[in-house]
Backbone as CSV, one residue per row, in Angstrom:
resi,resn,N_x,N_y,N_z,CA_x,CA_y,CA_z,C_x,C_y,C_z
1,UNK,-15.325,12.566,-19.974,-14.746,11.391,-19.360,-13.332,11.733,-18.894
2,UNK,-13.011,11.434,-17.506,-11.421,12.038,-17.256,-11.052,10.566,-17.157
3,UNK,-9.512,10.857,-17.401,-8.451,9.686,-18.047,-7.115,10.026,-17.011
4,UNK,-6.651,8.455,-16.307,-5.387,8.893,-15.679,-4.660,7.203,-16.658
5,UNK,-3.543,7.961,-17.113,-2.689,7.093,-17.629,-1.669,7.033,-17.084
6,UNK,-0.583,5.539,-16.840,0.357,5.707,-16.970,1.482,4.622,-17.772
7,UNK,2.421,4.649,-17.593,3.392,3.804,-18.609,4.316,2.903,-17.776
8,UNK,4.128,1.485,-17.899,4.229,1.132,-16.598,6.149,0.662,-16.455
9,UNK,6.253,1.243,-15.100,7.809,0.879,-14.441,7.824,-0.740,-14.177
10,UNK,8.992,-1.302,-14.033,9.853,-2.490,-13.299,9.277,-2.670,-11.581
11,UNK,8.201,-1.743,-11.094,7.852,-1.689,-9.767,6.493,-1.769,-9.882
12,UNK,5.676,-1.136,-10.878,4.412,-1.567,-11.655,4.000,-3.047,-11.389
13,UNK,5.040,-3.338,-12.636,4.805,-4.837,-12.622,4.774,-5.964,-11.134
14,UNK,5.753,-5.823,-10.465,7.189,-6.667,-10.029,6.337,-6.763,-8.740
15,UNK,6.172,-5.044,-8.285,5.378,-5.500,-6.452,3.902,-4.432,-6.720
16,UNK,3.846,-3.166,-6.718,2.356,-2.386,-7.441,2.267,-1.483,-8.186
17,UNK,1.053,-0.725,-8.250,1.127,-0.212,-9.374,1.354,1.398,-8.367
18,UNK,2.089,2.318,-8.798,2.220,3.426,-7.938,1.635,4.551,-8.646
19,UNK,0.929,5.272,-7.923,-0.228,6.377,-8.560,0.406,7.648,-8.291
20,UNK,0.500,8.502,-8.982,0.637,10.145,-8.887,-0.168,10.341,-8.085
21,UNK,0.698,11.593,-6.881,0.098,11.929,-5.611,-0.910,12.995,-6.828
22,UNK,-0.579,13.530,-7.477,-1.644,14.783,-7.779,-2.993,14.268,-8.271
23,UNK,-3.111,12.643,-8.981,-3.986,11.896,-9.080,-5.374,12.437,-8.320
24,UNK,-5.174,11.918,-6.986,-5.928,11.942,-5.808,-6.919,13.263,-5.900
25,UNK,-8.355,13.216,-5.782,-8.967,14.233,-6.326,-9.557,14.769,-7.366
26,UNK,-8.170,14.474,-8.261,-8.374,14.675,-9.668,-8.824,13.223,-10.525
27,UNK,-8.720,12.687,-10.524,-9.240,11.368,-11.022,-9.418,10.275,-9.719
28,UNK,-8.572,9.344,-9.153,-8.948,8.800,-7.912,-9.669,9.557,-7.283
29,UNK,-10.658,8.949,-5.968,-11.443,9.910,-5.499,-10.458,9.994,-3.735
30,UNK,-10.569,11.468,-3.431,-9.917,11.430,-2.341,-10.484,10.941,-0.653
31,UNK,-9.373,11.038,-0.261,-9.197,9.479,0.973,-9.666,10.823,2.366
32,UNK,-11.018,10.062,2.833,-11.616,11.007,4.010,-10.316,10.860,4.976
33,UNK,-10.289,11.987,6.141,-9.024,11.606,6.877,-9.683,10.286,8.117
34,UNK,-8.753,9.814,8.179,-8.687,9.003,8.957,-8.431,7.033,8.202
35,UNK,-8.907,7.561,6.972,-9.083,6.552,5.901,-7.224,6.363,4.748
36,UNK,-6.943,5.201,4.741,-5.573,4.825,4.713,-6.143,4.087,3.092
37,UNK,-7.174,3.363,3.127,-7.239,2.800,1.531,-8.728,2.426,1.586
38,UNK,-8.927,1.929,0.074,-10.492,2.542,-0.471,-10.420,1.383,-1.940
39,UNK,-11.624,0.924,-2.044,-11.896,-0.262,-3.095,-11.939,0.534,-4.120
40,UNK,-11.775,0.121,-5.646,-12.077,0.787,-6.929,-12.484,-0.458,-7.874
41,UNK,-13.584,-0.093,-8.134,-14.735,-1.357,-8.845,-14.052,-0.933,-10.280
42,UNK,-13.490,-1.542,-10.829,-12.862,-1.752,-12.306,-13.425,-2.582,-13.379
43,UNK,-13.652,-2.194,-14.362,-14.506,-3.113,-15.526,-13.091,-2.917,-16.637
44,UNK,-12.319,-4.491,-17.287,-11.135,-4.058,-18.075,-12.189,-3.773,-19.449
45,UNK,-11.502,-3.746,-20.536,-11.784,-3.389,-21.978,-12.354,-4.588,-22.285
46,UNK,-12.547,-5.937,-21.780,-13.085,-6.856,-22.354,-14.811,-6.965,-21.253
47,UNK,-14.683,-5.888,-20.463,-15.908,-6.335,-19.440,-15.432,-6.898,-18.243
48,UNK,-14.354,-7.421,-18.034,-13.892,-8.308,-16.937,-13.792,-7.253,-15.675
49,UNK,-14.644,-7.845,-14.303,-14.442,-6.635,-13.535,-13.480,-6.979,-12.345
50,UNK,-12.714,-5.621,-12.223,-11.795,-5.888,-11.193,-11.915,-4.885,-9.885
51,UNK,-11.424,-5.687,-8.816,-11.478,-5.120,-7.448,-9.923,-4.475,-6.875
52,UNK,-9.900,-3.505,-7.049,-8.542,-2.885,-7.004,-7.897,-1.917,-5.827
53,UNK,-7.866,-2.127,-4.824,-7.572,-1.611,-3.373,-6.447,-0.586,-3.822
54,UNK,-6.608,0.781,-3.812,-5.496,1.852,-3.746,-5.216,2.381,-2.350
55,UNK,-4.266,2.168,-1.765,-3.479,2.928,-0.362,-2.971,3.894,-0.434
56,UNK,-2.580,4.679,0.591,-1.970,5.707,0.834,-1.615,5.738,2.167
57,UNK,0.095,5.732,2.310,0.753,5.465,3.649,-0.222,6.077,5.186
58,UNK,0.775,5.677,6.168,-0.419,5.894,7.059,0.574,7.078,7.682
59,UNK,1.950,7.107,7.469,2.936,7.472,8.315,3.552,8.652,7.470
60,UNK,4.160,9.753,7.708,4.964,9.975,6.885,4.380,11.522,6.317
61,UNK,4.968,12.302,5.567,4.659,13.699,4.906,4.019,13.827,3.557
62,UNK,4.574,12.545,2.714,3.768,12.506,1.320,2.849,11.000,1.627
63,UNK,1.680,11.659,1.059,0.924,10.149,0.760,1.280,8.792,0.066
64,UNK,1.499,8.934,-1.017,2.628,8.060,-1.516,1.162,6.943,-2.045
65,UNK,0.543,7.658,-2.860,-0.743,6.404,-3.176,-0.434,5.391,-4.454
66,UNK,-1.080,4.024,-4.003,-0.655,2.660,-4.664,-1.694,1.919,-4.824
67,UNK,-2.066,1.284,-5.898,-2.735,0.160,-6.060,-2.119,-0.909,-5.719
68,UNK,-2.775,-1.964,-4.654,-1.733,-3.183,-3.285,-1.468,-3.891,-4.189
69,UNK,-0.414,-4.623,-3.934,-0.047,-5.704,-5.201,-0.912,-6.762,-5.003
70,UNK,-1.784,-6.996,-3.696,-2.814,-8.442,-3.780,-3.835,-8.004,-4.540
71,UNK,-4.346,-6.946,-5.093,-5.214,-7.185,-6.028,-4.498,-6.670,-7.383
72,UNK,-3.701,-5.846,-7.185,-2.894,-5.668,-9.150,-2.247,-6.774,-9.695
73,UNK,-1.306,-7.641,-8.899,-0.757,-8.516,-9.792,-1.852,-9.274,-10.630
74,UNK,-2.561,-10.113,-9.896,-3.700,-10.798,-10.959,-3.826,-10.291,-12.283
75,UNK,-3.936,-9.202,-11.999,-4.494,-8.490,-13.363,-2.950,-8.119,-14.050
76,UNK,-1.918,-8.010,-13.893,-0.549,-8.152,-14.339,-0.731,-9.579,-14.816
77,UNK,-0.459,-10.480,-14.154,-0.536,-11.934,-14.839,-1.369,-12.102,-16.030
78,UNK,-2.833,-11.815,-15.670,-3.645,-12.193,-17.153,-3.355,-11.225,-18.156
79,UNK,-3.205,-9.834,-17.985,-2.711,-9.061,-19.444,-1.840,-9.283,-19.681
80,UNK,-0.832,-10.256,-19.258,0.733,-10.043,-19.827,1.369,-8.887,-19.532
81,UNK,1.232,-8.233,-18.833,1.953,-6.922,-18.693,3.324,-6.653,-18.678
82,UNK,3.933,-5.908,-19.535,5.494,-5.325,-19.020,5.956,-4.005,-19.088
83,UNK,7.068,-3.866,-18.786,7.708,-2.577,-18.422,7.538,-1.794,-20.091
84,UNK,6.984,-0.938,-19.856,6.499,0.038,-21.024,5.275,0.088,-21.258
85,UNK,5.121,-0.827,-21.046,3.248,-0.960,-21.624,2.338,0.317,-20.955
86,UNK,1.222,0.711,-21.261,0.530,1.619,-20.973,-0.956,1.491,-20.560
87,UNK,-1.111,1.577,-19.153,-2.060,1.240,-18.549,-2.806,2.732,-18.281
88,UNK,-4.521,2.660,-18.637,-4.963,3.577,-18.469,-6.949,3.103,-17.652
89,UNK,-6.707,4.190,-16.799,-8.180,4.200,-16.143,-9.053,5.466,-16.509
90,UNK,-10.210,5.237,-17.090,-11.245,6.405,-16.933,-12.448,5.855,-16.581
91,UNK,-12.993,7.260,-16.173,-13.941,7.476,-15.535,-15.148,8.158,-16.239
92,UNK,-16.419,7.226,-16.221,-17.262,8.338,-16.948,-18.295,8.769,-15.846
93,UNK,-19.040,9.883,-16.163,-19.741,10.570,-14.947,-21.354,10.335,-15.844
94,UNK,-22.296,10.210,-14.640,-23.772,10.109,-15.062,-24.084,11.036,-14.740
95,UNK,-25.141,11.472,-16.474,-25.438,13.016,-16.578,-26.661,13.346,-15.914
96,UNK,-27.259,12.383,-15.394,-28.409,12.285,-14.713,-28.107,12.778,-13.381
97,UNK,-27.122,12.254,-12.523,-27.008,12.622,-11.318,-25.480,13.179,-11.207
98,UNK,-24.550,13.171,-12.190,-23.801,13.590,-11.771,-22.530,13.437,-11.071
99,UNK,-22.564,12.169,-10.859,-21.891,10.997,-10.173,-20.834,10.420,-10.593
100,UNK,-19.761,9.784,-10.365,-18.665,9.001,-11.095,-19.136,7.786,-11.103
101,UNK,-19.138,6.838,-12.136,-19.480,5.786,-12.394,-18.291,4.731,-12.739
């Protein structure tokens, strides 16, 4: 199962959640070219599933990838979230096909 954690900033919370460019690939799945952002079907720890739009600028030399604040805050509001807290996503793969699930 691969695991991307992080510990969340004052920018986390406030406007989104900002993802490590090295992420991309390695846990996020990477963005075909021409493609700027991409849905991520999220299930939290209680089952609750979330729809989580991650971007990556359109302009510019670094990608700079983000979960949009119209679908992260929600999910900021109902966990209570604050600056420190530790937000983590994994991924498990089906051994059948092989697949990220």
């Amino acid at each position: 199962m691969a695991v991307y954690s992080k510990i969340l900033t004052a920018t986390d919370i406030s406007t989104r959640l900002e993802v490590n460019s090295s992420s991309l690939g390695d846990f996020f799945p990477p963005f075909p070219p021409g493609q700027y952002q991409q849905v991520l079907d999220v299930e939290d720890e209680n089952g609750k599933n979330w729809k989580f739009v991650l971007c990556i600028r359109q302009q510019g030399q670094y990608e700079k990838p983000y979960i949009s604040q119209a679908t992260w805050h929600p999910f900021v509001l109902e966990k209570q979230a604050e600056v420190g807290d530790e937000v983590e996503f994994s991924r498990e793969t089906d051994g059948a096909s092989g697949s990220a699930c």
